[in-house]
C-alpha positions as CSV (number, residue, x, y, z in Angstrom):
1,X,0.0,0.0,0.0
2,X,1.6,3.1,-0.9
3,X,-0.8,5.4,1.1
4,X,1.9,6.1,3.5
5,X,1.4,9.8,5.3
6,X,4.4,10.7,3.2
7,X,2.7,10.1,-0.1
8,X,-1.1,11.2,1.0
9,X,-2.4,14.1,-1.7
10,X,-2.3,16.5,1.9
11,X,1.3,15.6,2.1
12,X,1.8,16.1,-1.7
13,X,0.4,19.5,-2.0
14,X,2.6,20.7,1.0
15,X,5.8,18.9,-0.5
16,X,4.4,20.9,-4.2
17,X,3.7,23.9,-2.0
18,X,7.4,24.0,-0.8
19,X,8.4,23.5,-4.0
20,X,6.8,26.4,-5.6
21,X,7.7,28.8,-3.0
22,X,11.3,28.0,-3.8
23,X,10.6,28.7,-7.6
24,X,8.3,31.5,-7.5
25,X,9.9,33.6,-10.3
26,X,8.1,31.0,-11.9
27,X,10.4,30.0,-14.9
28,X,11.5,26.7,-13.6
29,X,8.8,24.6,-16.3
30,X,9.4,26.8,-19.8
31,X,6.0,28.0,-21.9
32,X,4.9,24.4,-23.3
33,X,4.1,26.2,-26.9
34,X,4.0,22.7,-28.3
35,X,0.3,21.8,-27.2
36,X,-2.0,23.3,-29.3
37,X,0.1,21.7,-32.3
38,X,0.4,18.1,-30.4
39,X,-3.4,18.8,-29.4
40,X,-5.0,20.6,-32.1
41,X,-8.7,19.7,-30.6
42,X,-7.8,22.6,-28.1
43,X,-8.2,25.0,-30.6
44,X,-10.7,23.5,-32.8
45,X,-12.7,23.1,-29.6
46,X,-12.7,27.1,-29.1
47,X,-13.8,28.0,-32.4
48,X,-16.4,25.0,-33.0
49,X,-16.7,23.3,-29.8
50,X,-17.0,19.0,-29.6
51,X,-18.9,18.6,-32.7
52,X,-19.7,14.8,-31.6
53,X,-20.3,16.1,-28.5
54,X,-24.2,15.6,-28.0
55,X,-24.0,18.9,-25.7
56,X,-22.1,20.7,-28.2
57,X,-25.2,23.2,-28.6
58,X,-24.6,24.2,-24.9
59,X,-28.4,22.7,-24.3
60,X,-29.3,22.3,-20.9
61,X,-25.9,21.0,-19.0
62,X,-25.0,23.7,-16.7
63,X,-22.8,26.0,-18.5
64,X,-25.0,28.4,-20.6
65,X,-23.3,27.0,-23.7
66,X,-20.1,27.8,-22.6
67,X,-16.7,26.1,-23.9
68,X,-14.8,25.5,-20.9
69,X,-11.2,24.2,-20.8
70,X,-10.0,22.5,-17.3
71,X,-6.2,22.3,-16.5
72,X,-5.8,20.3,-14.0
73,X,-2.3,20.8,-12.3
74,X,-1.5,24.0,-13.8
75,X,1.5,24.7,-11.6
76,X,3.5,27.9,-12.5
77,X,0.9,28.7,-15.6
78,X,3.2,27.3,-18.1
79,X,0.5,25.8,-20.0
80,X,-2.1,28.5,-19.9
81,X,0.2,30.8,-21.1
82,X,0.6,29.5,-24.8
83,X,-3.1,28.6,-25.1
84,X,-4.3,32.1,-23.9
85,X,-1.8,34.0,-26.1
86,X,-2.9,31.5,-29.1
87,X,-6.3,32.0,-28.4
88,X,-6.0,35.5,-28.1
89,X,-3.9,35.5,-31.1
90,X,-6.6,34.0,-33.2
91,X,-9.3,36.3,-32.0
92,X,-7.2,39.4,-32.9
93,X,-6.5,37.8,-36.3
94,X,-10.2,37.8,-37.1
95,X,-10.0,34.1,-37.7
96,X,-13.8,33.0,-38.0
97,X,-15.1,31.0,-35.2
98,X,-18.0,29.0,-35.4
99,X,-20.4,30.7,-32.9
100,X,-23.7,29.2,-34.0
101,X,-26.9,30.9,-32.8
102,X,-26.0,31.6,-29.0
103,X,-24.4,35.1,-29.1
104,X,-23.3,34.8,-25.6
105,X,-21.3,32.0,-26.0
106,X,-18.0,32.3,-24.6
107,X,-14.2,30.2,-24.3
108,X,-13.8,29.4,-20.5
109,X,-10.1,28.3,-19.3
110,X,-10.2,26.9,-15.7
111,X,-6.9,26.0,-14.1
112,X,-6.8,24.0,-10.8
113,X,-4.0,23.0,-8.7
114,X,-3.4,21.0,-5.0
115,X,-1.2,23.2,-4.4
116,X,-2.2,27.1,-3.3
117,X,1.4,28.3,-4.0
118,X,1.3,27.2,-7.3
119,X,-2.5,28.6,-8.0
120,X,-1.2,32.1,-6.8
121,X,1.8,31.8,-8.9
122,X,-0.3,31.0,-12.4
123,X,-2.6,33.4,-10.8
124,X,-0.1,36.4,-10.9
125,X,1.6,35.6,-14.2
126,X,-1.5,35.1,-16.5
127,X,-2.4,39.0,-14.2
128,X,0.9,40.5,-15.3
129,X,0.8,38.9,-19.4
130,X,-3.3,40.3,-19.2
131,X,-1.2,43.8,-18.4
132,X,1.8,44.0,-20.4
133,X,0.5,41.5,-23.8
134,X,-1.4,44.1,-26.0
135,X,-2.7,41.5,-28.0
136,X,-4.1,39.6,-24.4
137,X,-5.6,42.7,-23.2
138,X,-7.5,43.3,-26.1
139,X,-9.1,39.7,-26.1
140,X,-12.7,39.9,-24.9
141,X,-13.3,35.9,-25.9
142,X,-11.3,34.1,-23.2
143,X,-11.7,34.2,-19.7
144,X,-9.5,32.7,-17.0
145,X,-10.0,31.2,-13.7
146,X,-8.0,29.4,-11.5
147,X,-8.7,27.9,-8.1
148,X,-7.2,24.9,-5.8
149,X,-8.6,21.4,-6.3
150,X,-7.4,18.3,-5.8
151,X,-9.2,15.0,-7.7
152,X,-7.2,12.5,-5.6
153,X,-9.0,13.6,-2.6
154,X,-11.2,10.9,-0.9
155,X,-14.6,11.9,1.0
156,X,-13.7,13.7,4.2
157,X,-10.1,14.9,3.0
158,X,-11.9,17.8,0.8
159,X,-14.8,18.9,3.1
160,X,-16.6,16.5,1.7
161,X,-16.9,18.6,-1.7
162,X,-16.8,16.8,-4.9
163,X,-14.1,17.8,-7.7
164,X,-17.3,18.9,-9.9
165,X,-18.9,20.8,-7.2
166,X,-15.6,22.7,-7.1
167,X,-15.0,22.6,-10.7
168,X,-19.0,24.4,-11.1
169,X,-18.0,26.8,-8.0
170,X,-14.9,28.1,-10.4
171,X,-17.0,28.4,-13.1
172,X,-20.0,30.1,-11.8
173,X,-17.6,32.4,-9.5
174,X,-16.1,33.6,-12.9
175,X,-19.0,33.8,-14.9
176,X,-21.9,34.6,-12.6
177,X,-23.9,32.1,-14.1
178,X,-25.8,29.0,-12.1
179,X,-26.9,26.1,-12.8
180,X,-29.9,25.8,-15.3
181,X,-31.7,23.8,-12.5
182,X,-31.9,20.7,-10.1
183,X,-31.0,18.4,-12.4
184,X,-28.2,20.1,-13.3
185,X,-26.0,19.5,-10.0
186,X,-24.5,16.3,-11.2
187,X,-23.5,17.0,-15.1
188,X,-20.5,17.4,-16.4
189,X,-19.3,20.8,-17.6
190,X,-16.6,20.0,-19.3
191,X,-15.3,20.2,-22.7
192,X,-11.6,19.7,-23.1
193,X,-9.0,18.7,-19.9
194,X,-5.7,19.1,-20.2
195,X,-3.9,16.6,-18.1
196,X,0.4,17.3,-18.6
197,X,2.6,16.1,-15.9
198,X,0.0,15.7,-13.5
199,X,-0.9,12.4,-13.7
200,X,2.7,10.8,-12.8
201,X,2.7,13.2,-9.6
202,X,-0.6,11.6,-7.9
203,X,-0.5,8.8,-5.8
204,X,-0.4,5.8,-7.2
205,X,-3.1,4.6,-5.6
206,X,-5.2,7.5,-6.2
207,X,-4.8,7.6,-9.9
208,X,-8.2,5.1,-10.2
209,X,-10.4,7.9,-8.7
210,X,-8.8,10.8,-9.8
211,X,-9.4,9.5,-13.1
212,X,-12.7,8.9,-12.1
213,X,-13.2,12.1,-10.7
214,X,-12.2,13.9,-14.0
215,X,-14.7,11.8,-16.2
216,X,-17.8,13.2,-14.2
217,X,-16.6,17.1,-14.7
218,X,-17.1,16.2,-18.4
219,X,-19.5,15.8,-21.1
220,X,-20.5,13.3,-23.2
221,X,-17.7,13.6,-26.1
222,X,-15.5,15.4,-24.0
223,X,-11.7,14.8,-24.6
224,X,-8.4,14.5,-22.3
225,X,-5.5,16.2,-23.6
226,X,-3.0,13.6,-21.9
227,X,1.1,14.0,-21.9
228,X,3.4,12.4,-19.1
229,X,6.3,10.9,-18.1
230,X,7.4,7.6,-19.8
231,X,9.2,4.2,-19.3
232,X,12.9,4.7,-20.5
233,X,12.6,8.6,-19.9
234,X,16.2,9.9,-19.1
235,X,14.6,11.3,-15.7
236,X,13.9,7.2,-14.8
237,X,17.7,6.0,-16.1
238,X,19.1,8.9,-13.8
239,X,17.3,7.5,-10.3
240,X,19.2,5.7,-8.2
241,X,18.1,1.9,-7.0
242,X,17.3,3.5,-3.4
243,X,14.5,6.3,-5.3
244,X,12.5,3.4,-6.5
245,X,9.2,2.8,-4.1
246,X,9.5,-0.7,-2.7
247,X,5.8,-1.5,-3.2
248,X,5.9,-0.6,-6.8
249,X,6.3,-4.3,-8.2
250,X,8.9,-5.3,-11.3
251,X,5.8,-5.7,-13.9
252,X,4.3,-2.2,-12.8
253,X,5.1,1.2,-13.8
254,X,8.2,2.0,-12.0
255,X,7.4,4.7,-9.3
256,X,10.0,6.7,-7.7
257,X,10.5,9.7,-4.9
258,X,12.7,12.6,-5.9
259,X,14.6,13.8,-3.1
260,X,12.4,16.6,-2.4
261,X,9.6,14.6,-1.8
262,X,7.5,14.8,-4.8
263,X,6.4,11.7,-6.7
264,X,7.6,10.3,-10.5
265,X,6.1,7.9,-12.2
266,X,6.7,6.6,-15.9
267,X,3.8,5.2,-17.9
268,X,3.7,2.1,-20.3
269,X,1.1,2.8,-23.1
270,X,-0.7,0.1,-21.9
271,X,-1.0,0.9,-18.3
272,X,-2.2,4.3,-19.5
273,X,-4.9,2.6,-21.5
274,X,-6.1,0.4,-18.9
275,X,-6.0,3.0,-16.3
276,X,-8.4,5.7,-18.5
277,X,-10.8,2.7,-20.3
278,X,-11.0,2.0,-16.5
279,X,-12.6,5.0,-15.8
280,X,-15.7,4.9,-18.7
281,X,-13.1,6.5,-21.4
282,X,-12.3,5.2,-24.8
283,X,-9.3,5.7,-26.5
284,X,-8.5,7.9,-29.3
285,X,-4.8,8.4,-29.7
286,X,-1.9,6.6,-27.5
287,X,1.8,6.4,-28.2
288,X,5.6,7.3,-27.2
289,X,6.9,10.3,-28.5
290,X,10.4,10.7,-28.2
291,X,12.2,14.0,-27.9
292,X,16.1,14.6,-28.4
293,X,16.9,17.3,-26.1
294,X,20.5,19.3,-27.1
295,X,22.4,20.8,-24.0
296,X,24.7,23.2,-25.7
297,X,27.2,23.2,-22.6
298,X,27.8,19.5,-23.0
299,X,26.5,18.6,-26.5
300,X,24.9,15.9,-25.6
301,X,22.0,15.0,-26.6
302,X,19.1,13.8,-24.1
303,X,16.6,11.6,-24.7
304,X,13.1,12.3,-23.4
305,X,10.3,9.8,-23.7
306,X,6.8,10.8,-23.0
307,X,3.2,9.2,-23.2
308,X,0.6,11.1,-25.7
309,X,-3.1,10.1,-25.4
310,X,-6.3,11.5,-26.3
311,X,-9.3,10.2,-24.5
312,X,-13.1,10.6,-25.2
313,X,-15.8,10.6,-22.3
314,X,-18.1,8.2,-24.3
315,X,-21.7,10.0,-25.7
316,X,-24.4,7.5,-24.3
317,X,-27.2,7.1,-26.7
């Protein structure tokens, strides 16, 4: 059992916490510009929303027709950056959207984190780009919220508040718009999450209901934006024997503690697959992708192996 006080989501986010506060100029993760190429559903989501989605009309779910992006494990904001100056890039462009008949329509980005530290540090560099980006500050189709939210969290660890509760609070906090009624409590709200590095940083044996957790914030056709850690990264080949968790067995996904505290694990495609078709996803894209990373100092080259998935809350008919 690996649900050790050390490696409890309360004992994570403080260990993250720490971790944040000791980077708080907030440029230890660089701007990942690469995800609305490696995901261009972000995007096409924005202008057209899920077009298999059967709530793609913004009918009666909650939201008021709204396209709302959740990050979940936004950390220093390095992912919201790119999408928000993309987005706001497009808008300015006059690249035609696909608004259909609901004029109030709007993009929603939400970001979540466990960790406060880290929400307050996305919160204040996505505040300073709004001030000094001219293009940003002009946008009038994106807005941004971010709050702190943990999906690992059992019943009684999170006052007893559901991830969707809190995911709903964001939203209608940002928007000032309720719920369309009674039945509306218990819908997803969700569009597109974007799940990047987050996954391999939850406890291990948390990952079933944080998985499970994500799938009700969503709605029918929803997709996961999915990139992590994976088997044979250099990170992995770097740890010594002594990092590697002694309940993580030879034919699972090795699991390891960094000597801060924080947890790294390195996903198999097919552990991936079982873990998300687990939760009531299917599966739309999965592979490796393998990055050569050049250090100029040493000229070496570093090989980086991640896990790219795409996963689609099922539409029940």
């Amino acid at each position: 059992d690996d649900d050790n006080n050390d490696l409890l989501p309360q004992s994570q986010s403080k260990v993250w916490d720490a971790f944040h506060s000791h980077h708080s100029a907030g440029n230890f993760y660089k701007p990942r510009r690469y995800l609305t190429k490696s995901f261009p559903c972000i995007l096409q989501y924005f202008e057209h929303g899920n077009s298999n989605s059967s709530t793609s009309d913004g009918g009666g779910n909650g939201d008021g027709g709204d396209r709302i992006l959740l990050e979940i494990g936004c950390g220093s904001g390095s992912s919201c950056i790119p999408i928000i100056k993309r987005c706001s890039e497009i808008e300015c462009a006059g690249v035609p959207g696909d608004e259909g008949d609901n004029k109030e329509q709007k993009n929603v980005l939400l970001a979540c984190d466990s960790s406060p530290v880290a929400v307050e540090t996305t919160r204040r560099f996505i505040d300073k780009m709004m001030e000094k980006d001219d293009v940003v500050a002009k946008s009038r189709d994106l807005s941004f919220g971010v709050f702190v939210a943990d999906p690992s969290l059992c019943a009684g660890e999170s006052d007893n508040v559901p991830f969707l509760h809190e995911v709903k609070s964001a939203y209608e906090q940002l928007t000032s718009k309720g719920p369309d009624g009674p039945d509306d409590v218990d819908r997803g709200i969700v569009g597109i999450v974007l799940m990047v590095f987050v996954l391999s940083a939850v406890t291990p044996s948390r990952v079933d209901r944080f998985l499970q957790q994500v799938y009700r914030t969503m709605k029918p056709g929803g997709k996961v934006c999915f990139r992590d850690y994976g088997l044979y990264d250099m990170p992995m080949l770097r740890f010594p024997p002594a990092a590697r968790k002694s309940s993580s067995a030879p034919s699972e996904d090795p699991v390891f503690v960094r000597g801060e505290g924080t947890i790294a694990r390195f996903f198999s495609v097919e552990a991936t697959k079982e873990s998300f078709e687990s939760a009531g996803f299917s599966t739309v894209e999965l592979r490796y992708c393998t990055v050569f990373n050049h250090n100029r100092k040493t000229g070496q080259k570093l090989k980086r192996v991640f896990v790219h998935g795409v996963f689609e809350k099922p539409i029940v008919l």
